[in-house]
N, C-alpha and C positions, 0 to 999 in steps of 0.2 A: 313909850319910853324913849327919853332922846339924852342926848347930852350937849350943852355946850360948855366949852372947855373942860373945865374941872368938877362944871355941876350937871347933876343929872336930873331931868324934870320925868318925873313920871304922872300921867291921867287916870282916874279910874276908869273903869268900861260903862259904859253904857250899853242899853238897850236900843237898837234904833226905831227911829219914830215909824219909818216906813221901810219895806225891803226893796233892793234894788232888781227888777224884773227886767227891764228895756234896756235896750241901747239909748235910748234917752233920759232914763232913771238915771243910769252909769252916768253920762255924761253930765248932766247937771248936777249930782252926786260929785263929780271928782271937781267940775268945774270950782264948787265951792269949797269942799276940802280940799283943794290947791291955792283958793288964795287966803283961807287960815295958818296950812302949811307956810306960806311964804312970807305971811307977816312975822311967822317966827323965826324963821328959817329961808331969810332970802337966799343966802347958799343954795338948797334946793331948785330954785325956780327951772332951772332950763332942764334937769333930771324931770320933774316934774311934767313939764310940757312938752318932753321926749316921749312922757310913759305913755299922757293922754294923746296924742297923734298918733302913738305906734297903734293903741285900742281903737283909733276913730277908725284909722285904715284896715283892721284887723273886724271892725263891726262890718265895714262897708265890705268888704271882702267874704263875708259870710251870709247864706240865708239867716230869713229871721229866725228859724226854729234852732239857729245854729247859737244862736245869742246870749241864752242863760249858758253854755257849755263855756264861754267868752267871762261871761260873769263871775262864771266860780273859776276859771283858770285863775283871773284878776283877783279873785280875792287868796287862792293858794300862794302867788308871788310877794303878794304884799303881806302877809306873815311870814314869808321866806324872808323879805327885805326890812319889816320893821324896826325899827330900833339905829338904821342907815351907817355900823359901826362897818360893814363888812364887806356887804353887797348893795345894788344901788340899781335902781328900777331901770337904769342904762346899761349894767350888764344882763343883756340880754342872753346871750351865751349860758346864762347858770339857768336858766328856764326852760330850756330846749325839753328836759324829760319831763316837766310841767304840761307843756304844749302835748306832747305826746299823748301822755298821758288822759288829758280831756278833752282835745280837739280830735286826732284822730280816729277814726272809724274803729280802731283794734285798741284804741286807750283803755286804761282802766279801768280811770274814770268817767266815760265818753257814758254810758251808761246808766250813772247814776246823777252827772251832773245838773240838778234840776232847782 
């Protein structure tokens, strides 16, 4: 769901064709829903390629067993951020207890992240 100006565009959900498992899934995954994103919504692009650089360095920075924990953070923010009325995948600050939460070793979610 997004708005521009005064009109609001909503999609229905889909099923996805494949699940995102890799660090390479992700990134050929966002690769491409960033440049649908942007044909709609050039506004976005450099949010955008803030989000995926912060994840590339945040892949690279991680074992691989660490990477689906990295996947579902990525996908907890971005329903935290959907809809881009409020928060914005550059405030990084509103994600801190996200991170927490599935990345480290005492998170909640660290556990179940799979």
């Amino acid at each position: 769901m997004g708005r521009i100006g005064g009109t609001e565009i909503s999609l229905g959900k889909t099923d996805p064709a494949r699940k995102v498992q890799t660090s390479g899934d992700w990134t050929i995954a966002w690769h491409v829903a960033s440049k649908v994103i942007i044909f709609t919504f050039p506004h976005c692009s450099e949010e955008l390629r803030e989000w995926g650089d912060y994840m590339a360095s945040e892949f690279s920075a991680k074992q691989l067993g660490a990477h689906h924990k990295l996947i579902a953070f990525d996908k907890a923010v971005q329903a935290m951020v959907r809809g881009g009325q409020s928060i914005l995948l550059t405030d990084r600050e509103q994600f801190t207890y996200l991170y927490s939460a599935y990345l480290l070793p005492d998170g909640i979610q660290g556990g179940s992240a799979a």
